[in-house]
C-alpha positions in Angstrom: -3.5 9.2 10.4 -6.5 6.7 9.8 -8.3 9.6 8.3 -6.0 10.2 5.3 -8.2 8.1 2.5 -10.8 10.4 3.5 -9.3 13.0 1.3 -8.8 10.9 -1.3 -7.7 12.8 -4.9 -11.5 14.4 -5.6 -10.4 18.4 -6.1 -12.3 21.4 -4.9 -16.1 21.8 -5.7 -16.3 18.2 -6.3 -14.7 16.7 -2.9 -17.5 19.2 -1.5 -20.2 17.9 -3.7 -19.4 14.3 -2.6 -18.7 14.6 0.6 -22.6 16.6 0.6 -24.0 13.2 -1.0 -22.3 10.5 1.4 -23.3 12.6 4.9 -27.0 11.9 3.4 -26.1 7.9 2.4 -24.6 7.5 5.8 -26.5 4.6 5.9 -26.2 3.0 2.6 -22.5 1.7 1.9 -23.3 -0.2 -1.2 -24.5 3.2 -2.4 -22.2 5.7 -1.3 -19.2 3.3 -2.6 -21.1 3.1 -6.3 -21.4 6.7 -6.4 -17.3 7.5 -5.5 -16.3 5.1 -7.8 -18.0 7.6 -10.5 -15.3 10.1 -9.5 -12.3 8.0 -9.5 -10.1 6.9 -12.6 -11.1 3.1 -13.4 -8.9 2.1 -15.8 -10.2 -0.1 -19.1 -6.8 -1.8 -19.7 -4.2 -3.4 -17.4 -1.1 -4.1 -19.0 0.9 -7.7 -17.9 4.1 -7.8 -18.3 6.7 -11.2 -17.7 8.9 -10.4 -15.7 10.7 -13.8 -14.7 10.3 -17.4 -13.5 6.4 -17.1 -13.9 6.2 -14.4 -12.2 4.0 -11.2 -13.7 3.5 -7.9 -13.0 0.1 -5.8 -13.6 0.1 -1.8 -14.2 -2.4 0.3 -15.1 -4.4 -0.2 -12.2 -5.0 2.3 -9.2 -2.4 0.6 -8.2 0.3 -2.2 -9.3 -0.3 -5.8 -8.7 1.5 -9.3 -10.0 1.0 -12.7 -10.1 3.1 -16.0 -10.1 2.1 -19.5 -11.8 3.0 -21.9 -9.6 2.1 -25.8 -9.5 -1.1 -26.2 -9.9 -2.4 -22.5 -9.3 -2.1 -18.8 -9.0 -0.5 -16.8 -6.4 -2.0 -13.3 -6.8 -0.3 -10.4 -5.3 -3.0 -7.6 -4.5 -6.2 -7.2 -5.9 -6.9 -3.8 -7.4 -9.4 -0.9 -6.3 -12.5 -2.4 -8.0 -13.8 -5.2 -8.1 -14.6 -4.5 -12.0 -11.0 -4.5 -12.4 -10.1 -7.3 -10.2 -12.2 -9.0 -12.9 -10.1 -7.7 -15.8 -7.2 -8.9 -13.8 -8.5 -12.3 -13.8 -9.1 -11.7 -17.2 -5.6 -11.3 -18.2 -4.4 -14.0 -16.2 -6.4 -16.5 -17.6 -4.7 -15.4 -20.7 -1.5 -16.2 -19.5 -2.7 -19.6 -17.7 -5.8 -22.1 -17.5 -4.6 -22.8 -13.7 -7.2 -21.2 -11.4 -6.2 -18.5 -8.9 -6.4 -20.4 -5.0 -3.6 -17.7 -2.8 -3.8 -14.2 -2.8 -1.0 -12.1 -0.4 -1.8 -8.6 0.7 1.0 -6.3 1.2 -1.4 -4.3 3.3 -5.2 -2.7 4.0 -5.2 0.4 1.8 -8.4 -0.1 -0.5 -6.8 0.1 -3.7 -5.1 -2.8 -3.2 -7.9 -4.7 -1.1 -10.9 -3.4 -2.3 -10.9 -6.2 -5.6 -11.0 -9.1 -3.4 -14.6 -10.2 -4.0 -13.8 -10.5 -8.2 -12.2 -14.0 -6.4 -13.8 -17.2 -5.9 -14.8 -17.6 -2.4 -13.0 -20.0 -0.1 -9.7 -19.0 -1.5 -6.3 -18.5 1.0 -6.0 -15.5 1.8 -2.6 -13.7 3.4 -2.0 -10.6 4.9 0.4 -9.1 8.0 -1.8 -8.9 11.4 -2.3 -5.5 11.3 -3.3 -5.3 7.8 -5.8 -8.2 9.0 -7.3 -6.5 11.7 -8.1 -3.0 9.3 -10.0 -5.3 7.1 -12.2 -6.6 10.2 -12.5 -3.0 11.1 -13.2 -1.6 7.5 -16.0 -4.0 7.4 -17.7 -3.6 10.8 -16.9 0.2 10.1 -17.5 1.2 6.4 -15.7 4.3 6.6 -12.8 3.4 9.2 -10.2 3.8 6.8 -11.5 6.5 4.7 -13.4 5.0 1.8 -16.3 2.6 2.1 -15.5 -1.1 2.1 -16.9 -2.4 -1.2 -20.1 -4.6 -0.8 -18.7 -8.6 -0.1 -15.6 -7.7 1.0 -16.9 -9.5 5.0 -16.8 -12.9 2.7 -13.0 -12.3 2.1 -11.5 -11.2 5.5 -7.4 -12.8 5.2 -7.5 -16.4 6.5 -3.7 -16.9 7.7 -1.4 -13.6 9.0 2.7 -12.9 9.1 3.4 -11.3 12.7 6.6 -10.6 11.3 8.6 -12.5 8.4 8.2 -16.0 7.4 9.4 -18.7 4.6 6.8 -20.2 2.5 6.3 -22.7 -0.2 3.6 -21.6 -1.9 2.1 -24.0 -4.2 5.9 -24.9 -5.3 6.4 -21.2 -5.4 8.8 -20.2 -2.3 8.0 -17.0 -1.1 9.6 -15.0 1.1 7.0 -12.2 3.6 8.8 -9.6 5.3 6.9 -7.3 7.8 10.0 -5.4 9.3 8.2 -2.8 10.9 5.4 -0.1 10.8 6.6 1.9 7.7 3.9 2.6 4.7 1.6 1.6 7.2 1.7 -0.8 10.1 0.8 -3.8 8.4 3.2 -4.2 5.7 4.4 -7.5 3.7 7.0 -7.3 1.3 6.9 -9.7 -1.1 10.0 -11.5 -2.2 10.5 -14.4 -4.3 13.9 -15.1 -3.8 14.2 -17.7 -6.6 13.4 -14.8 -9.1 14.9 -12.4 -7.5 11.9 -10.2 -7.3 10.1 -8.1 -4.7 6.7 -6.9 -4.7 7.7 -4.1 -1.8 3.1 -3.2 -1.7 3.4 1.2 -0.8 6.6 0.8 0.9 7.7 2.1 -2.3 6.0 3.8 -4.6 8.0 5.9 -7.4 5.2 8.2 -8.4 4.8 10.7 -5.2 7.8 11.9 -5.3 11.5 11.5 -3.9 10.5 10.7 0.1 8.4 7.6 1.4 4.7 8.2 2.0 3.5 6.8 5.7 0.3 6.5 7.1 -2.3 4.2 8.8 0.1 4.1 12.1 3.2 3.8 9.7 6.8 4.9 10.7 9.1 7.2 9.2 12.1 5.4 11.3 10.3 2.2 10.3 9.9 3.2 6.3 14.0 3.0 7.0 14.3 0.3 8.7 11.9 -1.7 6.3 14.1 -0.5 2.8 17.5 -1.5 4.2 16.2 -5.0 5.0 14.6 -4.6 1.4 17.9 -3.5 0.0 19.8 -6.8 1.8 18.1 -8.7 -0.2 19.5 -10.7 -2.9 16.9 -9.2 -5.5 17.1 -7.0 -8.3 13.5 -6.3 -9.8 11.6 -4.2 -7.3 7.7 -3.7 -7.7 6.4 -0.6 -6.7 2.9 -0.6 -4.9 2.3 2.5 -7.2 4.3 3.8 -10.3 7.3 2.4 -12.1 10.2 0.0 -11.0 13.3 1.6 -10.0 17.1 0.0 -9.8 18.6 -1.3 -6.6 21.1 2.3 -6.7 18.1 4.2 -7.3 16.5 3.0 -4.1 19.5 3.1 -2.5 19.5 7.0 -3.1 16.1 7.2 -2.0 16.6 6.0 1.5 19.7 7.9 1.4 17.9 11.2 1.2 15.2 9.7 3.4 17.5 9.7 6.0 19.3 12.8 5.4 15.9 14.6 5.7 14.9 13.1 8.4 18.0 14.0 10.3 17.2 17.5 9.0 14.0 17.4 10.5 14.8 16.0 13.5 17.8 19.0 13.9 15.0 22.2 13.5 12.6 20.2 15.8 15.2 20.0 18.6 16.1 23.9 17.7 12.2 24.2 18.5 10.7 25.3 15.1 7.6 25.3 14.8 5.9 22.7 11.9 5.3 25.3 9.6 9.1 26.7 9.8 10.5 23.3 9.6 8.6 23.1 5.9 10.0 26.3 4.8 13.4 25.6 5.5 13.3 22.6 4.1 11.1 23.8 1.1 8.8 21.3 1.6 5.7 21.1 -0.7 2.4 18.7 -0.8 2.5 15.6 -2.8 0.7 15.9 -6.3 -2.2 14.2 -7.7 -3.5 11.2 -5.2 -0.8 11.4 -3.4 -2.3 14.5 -1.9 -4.6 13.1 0.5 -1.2 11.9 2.4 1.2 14.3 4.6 4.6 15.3 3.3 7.8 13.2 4.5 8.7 16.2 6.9 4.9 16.6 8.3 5.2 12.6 9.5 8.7 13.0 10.7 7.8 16.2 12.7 4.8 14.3 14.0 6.5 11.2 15.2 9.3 13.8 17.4 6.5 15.7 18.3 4.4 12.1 19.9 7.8 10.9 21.5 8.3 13.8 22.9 5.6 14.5 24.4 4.9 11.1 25.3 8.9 11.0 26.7 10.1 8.2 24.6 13.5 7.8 22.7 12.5 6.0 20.2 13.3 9.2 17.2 16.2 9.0 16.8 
């Protein structure tokens, strides 16, 4: 599953074309990463909006990030795909406040929401689950470990302080709530949750623009992805920031995990019958995910995996 960023949304003639130029840049990072960037969207203008108790969210972006004011700084939740747009993030916060960001929380290693890191001032705290941690280390010793070249300074921010699992925190005044349930998105998730505002930065856990059914990889969990929104769902929050697309209400996530687990148990039934992967998607009517979300497998491709491993591996864990 490491190997999904590798098809990252370049289509046809043009995934070939780039994939030609990086097997001859093999040994030029700084290169290879300046000439993908050419071929993804970088967006001009992030949009902030308030969303409550100083707390901000950022769209526009790859992918979603926020922001909260506390004390005498800025807690900064994810740091954008580019570092050219980590700096327009900056931007936009310093519109909002003259206090200087010192924390930024990862909810986990995917680039998009790593990659920005060296737009920050050296020297600054750094968060992120174990896991995640550990896929930075290995991103920077191994450019192309997880799929898409570690941009150029990103050894200078490696996360100074990990969550093994969940943990209360005052955050410069701000207390902060990080949740890492289980493997689910991937296996270093932290969910974000301020409980004061009643907000949650949930990182790829959820994302509300690939479609009805979680997308897992990076060692991610489809019985974890559960596991991970029902703890999300206990909480006593209602504003629920997507890693990618829009913010959905509590009832709308609850109907998402609903059908997560009703297709998962549909899954699980034509696996035991002994279909094969192929007959499983056509029963179900499965299709790829669109756009971006493309490089990633269907919800019923990482289900059929997992019973597939445990199987053969003779564990009960699917359930």
């Amino acid at each position: 599953m490491r190997g999904a960023w590798k098809k990252f949304a370049i289509a046809g003639a043009s995934l070939v074309a780039v994939a030609l130029v990086l097997g001859g840049l093999a040994a030029m990072p700084s290169t290879r990463f300046a000439i993908l960037r050419t071929v993804l969207p970088l967006t001009t203008t992030l949009t902030v909006a308030p969303l409550r108790g100083n707390a901000y969210w950022i769209s526009g972006g790859i992918s979603n990030t926020g922001f909260v004011v506390g004390d005498t700084g800025v807690v900064v939740i994810d740091t954008q795909m580019f570092v050219s747009t980590a700096r327009k993030q900056l931007e936009d916060i310093a519109r909002i406040t003259t206090k200087p960001v010192n924390v930024v929380i990862l909810t986990h290693s995917d680039p998009d929401h790593v990659n920005g890191l060296p737009a920050y001032p050296h020297g600054i705290e750094i968060i992120a689950q174990e896991n995640a941690r550990a896929d930075i280390v290995r991103a920077v010793r191994d450019p192309l470990s997880n799929g898409f070249p570690a941009v150029p300074g990103l050894a200078g921010y490696v996360p100074t302080q990990t969550v093994q699992s969940t943990v209360s925190k005052v955050i410069d005044g701000v207390n902060v709530v990080l949740m890492h349930v289980a493997a689910a998105h991937t296996d270093g998730d932290l969910i974000v949750y301020l409980p004061a505002q009643k907000i949650v930065f949930a990182g790829d856990v959820i994302t509300t623009n690939t479609g009805r059914f979680p997308v897992i990889h990076l060692d991610g969990s489809s019985l974890g992805w559960i596991e991970s929104m029902k703890a999300i769902l206990a909480l006593d929050a209602d504003l629920y920031v997507p890693g990618h697309g829009d913010m959905l209400t509590k009832a709308e996530l609850e109907s998402r995990l609903a059908a997560s687990v009703e297709r998962r148990a549909q899954v699980k039934v034509l696996f035991d019958e002994g279909k094969t992967l192929e007959q499983a998607k056509a029963a179900l009517k499965d299709v790829p995910l669109k756009g971006t979300a493309a490089q990633f497998p269907t919800f019923v491709a990482t289900t059929y995996e997992e019973l597939a491993v445990d199987k053969a591996s003779g564990s009960s864990m699917s359930k």
